[in-house]
C-alpha positions as CSV (number, residue, x, y, z in Angstrom):
1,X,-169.0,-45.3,39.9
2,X,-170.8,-46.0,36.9
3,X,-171.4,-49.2,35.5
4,X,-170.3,-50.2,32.2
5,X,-171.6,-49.2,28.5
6,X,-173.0,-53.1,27.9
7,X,-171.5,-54.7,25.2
8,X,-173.4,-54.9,21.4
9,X,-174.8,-57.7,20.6
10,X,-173.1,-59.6,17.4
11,X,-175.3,-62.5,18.2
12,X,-177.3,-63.9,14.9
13,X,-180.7,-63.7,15.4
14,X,-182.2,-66.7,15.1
15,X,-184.8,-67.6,12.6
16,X,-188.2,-67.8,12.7
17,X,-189.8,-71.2,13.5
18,X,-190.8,-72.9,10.2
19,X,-193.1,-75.8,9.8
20,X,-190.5,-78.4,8.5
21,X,-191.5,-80.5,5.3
22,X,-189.3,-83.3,3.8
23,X,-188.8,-85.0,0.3
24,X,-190.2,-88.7,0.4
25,X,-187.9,-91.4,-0.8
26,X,-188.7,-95.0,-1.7
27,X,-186.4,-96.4,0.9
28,X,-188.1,-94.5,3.9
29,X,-185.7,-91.8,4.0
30,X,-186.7,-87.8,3.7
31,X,-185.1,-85.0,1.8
32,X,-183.8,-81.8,3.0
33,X,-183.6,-80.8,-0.4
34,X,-184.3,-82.2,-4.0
35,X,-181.4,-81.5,-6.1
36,X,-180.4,-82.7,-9.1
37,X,-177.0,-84.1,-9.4
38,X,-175.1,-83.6,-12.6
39,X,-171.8,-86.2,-12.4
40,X,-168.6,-87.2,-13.8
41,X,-166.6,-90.4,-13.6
42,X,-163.3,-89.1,-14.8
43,X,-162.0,-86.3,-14.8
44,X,-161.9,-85.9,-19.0
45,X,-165.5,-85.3,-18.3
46,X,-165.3,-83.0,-15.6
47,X,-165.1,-79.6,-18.0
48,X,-168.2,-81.0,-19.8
49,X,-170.0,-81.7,-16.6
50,X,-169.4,-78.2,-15.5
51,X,-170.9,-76.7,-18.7
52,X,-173.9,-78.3,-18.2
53,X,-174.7,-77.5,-14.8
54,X,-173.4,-74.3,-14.8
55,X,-176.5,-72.5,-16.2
56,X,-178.9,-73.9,-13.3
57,X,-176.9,-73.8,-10.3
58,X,-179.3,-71.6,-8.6
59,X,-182.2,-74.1,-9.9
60,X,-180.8,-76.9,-7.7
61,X,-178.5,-78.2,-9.7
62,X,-175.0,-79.3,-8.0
63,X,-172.5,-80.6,-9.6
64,X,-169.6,-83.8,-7.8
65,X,-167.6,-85.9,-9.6
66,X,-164.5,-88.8,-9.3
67,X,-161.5,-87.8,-11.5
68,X,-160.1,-91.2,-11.2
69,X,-159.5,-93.3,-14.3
70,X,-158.8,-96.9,-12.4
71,X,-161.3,-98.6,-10.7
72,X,-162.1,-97.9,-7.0
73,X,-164.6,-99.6,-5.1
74,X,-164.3,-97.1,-2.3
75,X,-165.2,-94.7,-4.9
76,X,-167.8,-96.8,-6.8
77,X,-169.3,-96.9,-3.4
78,X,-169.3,-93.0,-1.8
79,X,-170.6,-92.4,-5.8
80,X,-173.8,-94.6,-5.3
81,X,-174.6,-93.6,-1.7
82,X,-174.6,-89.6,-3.0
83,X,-176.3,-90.2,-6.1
84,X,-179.3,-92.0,-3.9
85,X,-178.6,-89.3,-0.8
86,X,-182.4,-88.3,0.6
87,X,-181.3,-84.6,-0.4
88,X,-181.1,-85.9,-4.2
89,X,-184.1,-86.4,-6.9
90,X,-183.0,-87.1,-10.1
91,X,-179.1,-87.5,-11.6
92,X,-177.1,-87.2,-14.9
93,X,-174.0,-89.4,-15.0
94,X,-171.4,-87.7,-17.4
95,X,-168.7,-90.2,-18.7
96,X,-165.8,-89.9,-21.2
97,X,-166.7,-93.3,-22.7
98,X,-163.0,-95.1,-21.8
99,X,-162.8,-94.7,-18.2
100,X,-162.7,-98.0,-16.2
101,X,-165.8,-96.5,-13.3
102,X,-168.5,-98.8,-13.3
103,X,-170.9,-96.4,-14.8
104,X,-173.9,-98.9,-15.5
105,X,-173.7,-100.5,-12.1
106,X,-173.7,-96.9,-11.0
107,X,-176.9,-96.1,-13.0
108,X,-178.7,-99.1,-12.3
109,X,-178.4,-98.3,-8.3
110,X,-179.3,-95.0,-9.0
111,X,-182.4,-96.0,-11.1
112,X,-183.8,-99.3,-8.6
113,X,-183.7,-96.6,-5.9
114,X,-186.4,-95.0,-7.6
115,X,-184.8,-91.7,-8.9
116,X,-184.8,-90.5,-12.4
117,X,-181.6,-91.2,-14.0
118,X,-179.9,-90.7,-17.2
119,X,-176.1,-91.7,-19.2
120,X,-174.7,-89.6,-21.2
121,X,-171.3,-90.8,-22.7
122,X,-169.2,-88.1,-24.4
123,X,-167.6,-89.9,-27.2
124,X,-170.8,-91.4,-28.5
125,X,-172.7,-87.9,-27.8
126,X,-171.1,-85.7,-30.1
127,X,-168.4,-84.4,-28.3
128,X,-168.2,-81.2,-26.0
129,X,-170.8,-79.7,-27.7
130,X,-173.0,-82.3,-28.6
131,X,-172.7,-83.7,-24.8
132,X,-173.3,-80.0,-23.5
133,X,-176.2,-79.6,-25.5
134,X,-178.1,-83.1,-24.5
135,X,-177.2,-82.8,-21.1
136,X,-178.7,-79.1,-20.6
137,X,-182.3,-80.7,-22.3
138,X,-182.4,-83.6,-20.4
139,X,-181.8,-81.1,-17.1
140,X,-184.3,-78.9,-18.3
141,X,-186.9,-81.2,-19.0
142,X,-186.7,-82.2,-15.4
143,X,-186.3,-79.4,-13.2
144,X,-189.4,-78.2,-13.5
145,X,-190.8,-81.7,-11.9
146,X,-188.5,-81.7,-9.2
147,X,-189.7,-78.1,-7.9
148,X,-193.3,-79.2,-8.4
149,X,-192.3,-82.2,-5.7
150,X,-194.7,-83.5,-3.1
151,X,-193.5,-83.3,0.8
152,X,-194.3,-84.6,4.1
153,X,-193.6,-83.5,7.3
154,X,-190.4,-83.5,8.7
155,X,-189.7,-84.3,12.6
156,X,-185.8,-84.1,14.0
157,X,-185.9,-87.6,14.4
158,X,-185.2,-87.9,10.5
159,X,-182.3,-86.1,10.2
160,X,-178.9,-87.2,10.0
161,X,-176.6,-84.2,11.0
162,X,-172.4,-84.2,11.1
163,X,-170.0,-82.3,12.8
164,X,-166.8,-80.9,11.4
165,X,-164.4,-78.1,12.1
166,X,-161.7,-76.5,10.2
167,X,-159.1,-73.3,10.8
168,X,-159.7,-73.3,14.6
169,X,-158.2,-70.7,17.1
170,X,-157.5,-70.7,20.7
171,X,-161.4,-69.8,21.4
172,X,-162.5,-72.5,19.3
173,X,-162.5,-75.3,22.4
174,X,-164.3,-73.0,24.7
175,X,-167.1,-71.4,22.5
176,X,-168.2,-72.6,19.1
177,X,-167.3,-76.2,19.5
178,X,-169.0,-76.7,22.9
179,X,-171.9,-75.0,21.3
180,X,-172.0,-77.7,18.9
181,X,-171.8,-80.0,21.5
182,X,-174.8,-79.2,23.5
183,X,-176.9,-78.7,20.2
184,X,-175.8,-82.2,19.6
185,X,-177.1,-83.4,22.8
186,X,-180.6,-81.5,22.1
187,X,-180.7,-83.1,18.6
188,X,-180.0,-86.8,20.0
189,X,-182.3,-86.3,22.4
190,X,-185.1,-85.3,20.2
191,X,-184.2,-88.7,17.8
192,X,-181.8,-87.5,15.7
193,X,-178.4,-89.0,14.7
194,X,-175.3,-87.3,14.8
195,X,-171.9,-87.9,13.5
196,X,-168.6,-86.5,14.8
197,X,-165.5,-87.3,13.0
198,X,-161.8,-85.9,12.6
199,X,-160.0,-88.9,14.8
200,X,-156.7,-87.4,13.7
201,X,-157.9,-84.7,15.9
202,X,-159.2,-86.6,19.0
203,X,-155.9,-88.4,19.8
204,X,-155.4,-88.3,23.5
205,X,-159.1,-88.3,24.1
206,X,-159.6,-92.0,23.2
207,X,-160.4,-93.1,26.7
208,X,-163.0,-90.3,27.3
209,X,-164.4,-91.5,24.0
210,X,-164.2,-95.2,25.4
211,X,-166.0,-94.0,29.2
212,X,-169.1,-93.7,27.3
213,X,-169.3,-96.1,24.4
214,X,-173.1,-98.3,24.7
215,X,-170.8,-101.7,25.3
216,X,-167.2,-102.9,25.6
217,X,-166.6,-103.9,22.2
218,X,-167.7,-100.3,21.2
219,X,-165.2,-98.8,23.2
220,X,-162.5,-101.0,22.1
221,X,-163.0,-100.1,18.8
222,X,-163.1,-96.4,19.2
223,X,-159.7,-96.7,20.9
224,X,-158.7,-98.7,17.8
225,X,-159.7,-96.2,15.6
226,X,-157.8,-93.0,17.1
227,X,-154.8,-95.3,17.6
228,X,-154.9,-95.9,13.8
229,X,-154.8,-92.5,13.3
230,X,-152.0,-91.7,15.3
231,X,-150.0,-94.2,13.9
232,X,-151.2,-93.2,10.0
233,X,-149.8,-89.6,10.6
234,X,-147.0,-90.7,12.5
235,X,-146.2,-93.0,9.2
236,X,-147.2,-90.2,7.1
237,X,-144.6,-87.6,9.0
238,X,-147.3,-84.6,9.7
239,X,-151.0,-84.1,11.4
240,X,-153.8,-82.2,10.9
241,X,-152.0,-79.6,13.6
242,X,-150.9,-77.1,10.9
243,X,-148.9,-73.2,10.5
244,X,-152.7,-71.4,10.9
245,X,-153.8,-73.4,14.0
246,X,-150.7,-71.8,16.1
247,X,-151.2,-68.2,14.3
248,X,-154.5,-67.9,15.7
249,X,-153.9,-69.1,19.1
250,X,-154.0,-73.0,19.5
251,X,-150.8,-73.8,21.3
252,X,-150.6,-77.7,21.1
253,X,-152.2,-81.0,19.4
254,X,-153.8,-81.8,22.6
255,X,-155.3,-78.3,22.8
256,X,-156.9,-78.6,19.3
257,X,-157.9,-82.5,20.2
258,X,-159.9,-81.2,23.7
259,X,-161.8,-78.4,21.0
260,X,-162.5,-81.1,18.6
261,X,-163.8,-83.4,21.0
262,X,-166.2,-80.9,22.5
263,X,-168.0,-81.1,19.3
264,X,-169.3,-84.4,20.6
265,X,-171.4,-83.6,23.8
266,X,-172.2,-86.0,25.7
267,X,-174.5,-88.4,25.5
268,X,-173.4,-91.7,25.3
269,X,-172.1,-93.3,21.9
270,X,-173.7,-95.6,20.1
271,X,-171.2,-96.6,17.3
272,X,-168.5,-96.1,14.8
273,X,-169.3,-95.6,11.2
274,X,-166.9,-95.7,7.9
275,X,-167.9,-93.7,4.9
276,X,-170.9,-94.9,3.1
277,X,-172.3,-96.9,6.2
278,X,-175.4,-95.4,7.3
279,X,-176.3,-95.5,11.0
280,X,-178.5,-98.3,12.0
281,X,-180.6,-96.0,14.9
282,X,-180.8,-92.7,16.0
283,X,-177.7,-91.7,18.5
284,X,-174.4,-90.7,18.4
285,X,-171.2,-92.1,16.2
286,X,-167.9,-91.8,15.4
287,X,-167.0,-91.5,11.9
288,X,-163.6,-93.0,11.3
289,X,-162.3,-91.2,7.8
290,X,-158.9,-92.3,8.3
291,X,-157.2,-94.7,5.3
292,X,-157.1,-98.8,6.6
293,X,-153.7,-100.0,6.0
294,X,-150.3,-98.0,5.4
295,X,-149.7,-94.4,3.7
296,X,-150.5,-95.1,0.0
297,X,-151.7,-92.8,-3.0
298,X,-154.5,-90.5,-2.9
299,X,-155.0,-87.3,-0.5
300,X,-154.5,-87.9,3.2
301,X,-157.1,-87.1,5.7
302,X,-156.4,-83.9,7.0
303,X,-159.1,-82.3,4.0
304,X,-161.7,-80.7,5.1
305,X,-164.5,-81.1,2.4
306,X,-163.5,-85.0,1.5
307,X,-164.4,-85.6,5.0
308,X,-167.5,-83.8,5.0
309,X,-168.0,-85.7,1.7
310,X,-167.8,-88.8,3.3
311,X,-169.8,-87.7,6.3
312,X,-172.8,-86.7,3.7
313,X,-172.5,-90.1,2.1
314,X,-173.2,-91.8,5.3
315,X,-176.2,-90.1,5.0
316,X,-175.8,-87.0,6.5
317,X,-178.5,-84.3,5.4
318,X,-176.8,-81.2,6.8
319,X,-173.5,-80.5,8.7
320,X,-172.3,-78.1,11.4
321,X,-168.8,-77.0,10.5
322,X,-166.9,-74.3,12.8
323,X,-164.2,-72.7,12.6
324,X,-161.7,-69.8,14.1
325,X,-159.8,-68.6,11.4
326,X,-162.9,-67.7,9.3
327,X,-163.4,-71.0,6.2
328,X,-166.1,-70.2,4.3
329,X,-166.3,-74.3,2.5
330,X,-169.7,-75.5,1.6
331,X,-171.0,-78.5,0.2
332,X,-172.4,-79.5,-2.7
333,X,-175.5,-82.1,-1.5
334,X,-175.8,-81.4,2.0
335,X,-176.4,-77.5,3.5
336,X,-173.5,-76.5,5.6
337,X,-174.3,-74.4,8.9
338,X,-171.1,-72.6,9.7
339,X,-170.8,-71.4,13.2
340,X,-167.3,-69.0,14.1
341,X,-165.7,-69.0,17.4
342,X,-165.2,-65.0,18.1
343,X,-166.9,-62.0,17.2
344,X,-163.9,-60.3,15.0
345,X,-164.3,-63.1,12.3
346,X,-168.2,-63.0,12.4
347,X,-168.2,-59.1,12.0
348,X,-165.6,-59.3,9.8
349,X,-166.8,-62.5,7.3
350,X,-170.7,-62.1,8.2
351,X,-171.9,-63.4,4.8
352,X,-170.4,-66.5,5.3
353,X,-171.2,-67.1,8.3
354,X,-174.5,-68.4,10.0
355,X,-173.8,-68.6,13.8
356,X,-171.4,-66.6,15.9
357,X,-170.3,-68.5,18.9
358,X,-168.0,-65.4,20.0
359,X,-170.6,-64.2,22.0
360,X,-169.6,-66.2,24.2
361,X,-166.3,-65.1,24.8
362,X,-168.0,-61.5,25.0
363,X,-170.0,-62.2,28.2
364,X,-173.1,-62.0,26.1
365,X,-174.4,-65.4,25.5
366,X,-174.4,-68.9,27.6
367,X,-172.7,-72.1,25.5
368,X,-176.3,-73.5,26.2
369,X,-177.7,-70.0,24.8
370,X,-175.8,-70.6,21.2
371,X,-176.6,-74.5,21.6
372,X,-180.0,-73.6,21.2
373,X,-179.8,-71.0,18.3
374,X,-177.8,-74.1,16.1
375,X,-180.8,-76.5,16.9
376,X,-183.0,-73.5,15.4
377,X,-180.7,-72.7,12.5
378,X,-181.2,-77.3,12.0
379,X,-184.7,-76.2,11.7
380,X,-184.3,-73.8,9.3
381,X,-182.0,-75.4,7.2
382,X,-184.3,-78.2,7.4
383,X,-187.5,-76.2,6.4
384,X,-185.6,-75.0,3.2
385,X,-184.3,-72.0,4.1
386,X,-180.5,-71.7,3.1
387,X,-177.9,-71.2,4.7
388,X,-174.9,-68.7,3.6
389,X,-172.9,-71.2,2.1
390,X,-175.8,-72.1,-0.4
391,X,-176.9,-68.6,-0.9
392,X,-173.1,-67.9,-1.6
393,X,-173.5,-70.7,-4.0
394,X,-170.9,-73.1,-2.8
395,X,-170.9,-76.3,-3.7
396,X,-167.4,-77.7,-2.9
397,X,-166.7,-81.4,-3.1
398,X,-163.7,-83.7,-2.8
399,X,-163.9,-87.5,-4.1
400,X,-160.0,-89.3,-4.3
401,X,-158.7,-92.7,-3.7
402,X,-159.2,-94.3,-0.2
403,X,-159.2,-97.9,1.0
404,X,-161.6,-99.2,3.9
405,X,-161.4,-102.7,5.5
406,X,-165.2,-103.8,6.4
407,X,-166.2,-102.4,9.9
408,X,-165.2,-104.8,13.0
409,X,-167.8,-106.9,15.1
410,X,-168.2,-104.6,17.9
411,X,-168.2,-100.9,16.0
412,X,-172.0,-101.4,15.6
413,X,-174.0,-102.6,19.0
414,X,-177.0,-104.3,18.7
């Protein structure tokens, strides 16, 4: 009898080893990139935001924005942790004039952190056109600095990565995710940090969560934290469990929750983080991005690229987002690596997508195998190569209104 044809490869090759080389920042963080960040503070200036940036997207320009016209602090906050983000060099604030953000508290964080910053207010600028106009000089007259930007070397052990997943299938828990989850263990173990989040999708794994917190308190409050958001989506009458989860294959919550937690690894964890609270040492956290206190206005957390907003204003530089289903959602500060979880999707969506985690599934590839590969594709990403997202030139981003209570005494061991 003859043996079987073997199978083709549909593995992504993975890239060459680059020398990686950082942006310096005055408060001891590195860049992955050096954008600059065009933003609004209302959404009356989001149109002439847009027009400005528009013409230099593929110079490094990326455009994010709040659309709210009543204060926020949770806002104000996720607003002055991206506009000083390591991946961000310089940054033009776009106001309507009458909104209620706190646009010169904004600018003056932006400006003590060292990086060029400007205000441009629409109704004392001239209008659309008069705004549009100054805003494309003063982008202009800086772009060509920011390209000409010294860098330093750049080890693992500077990088702040997140995890994320979205549209996941029944192959999602047994290939890509797991994937992630041993690349997650290599990364911690060279120095870096890495978030996980999406506690709305690790209920029922709370006490595996606990078994390996760094101290008691810890693991109280990561209990605390899935337990909220069990009781939020209960409150709010659905989950993040949705029509396209069951189409492709996922048969129950605690399926999906078992996938999502494989993201994790495991090594032990060393906190729990809120948006905008950067991690005190390298390790593992949680990030809890679900809303203290009752169902109230805004979005709830079951959005993908809010949640990878927050995640990149707790200082995230890239993120590892998989899916099943086939999304194709970037980010607008921090390079998205997007890893799939079968080899249909990947043939069938390959310009979108950097890893394929099928191969797995096909007999072709170890989890460990496609574990390593991501920890290359870090590098890469990391060196300045882009990844599919940015050369598709996505740049989504999600800012709305969310309330956080201050994190508990024992979220953050000493």
């Amino acid at each position: 009898m003859n043996s079987p044809a073997p199978l083709p490869s549909t593995a992504s090759p993975a890239p060459a080893p680059v020398a990686m080389r950082g942006y310096p920042r005055a408060d001891g963080r590195k860049g992955i990139r050096n954008f600059l960040l065009v933003a609004y503070l209302v959404e009356c200036a989001h149109h002439v935001a847009r027009r400005i940036a528009s013409p230099y997207q593929g110079d490094g320009v990326q455009l994010i924005g709040f659309p709210g016209c009543y204060p926020s602090d949770y806002a104000q906050r996720v607003m002055e942790d991206l506009a000083t983000h390591p991946n961000v060099g310089a940054v033009l604030l776009v106001s309507l004039g009458c909104e209620e953000f706190q646009r010169a508290r904004l600018k003056e964080a932006i400006a003590a952190s060292g990086r060029e910053v400007e205000l441009l207010t629409i109704q004392s600028a001239g209008g659309t056109t008069g705004s549009v106009a100054k805003g494309r000089a003063w982008v202009e007259a800086r772009l060509a600095a920011l390209a000409a930007a010294p860098t330093v070397p750049l080890a693992l052990s500077d990088l702040v990565i997140g995890t994320k997943c979205g549209g996941s299938d029944g192959l999602s828990g047994v290939t890509i995710n797991p994937a992630v989850g041993h690349a997650s263990d290599l990364l911690v173990d060279a120095g870096a940090t890495v978030m996980f989040e999406e506690t709305c999708e690790l209920i029922g794994c709370e006490t595996h969560m606990a078994a390996r917190a760094a101290t008691p308190e810890l693991a109280a409050a990561l209990t605390a934290a899935v337990r909220k958001a069990d009781s939020y989506y209960t409150e709010l009458g659905h989950g993040s469990f949705g029509g396209g989860n069951i189409k492709y294959g996922l048969s129950t919550l605690e399926e999906k929750s078992l996938g999502a937690y494989a993201k994790s690894g495991s090594r032990p964890i060393s906190g729990v983080l809120k948006p905008g609270v950067r991690p005190p040492a390298p390790g593992l956290y949680l990030m809890d991005t679900v809303n203290d206190g009752p169902v109230r206005y805004g979005i709830p957390n079951i959005n993908d690229t809010q949640t990878i907003t927050e995640m990149v204003a707790s200082g995230c530089h890239l993120i590892l987002f998989t899916t099943g289903a086939g999304s194709v959602v970037g980010q607008a500060l921090a390079p998205v690596i997007k890893g799939v979880s079968n080899s249909r999707v990947f043939t069938r969506m390959e310009d979108d997508m950097d890893i394929n985690g099928g191969t797995i599934a096909d007999g072709i590839e170890g989890v460990a195998d496609v574990g390593r590969r991501i920890v290359d594709a870090v590098r890469a990403a990391a060196s300045g190569l882009p990844t599919k997202s940015e050369a598709l030139g996505h740049q989504e981003f999600i800012l709305s209104y969310k309330t956080y209570e201050p994190l508990g005494p024992g979220c953050l061991p000493v």
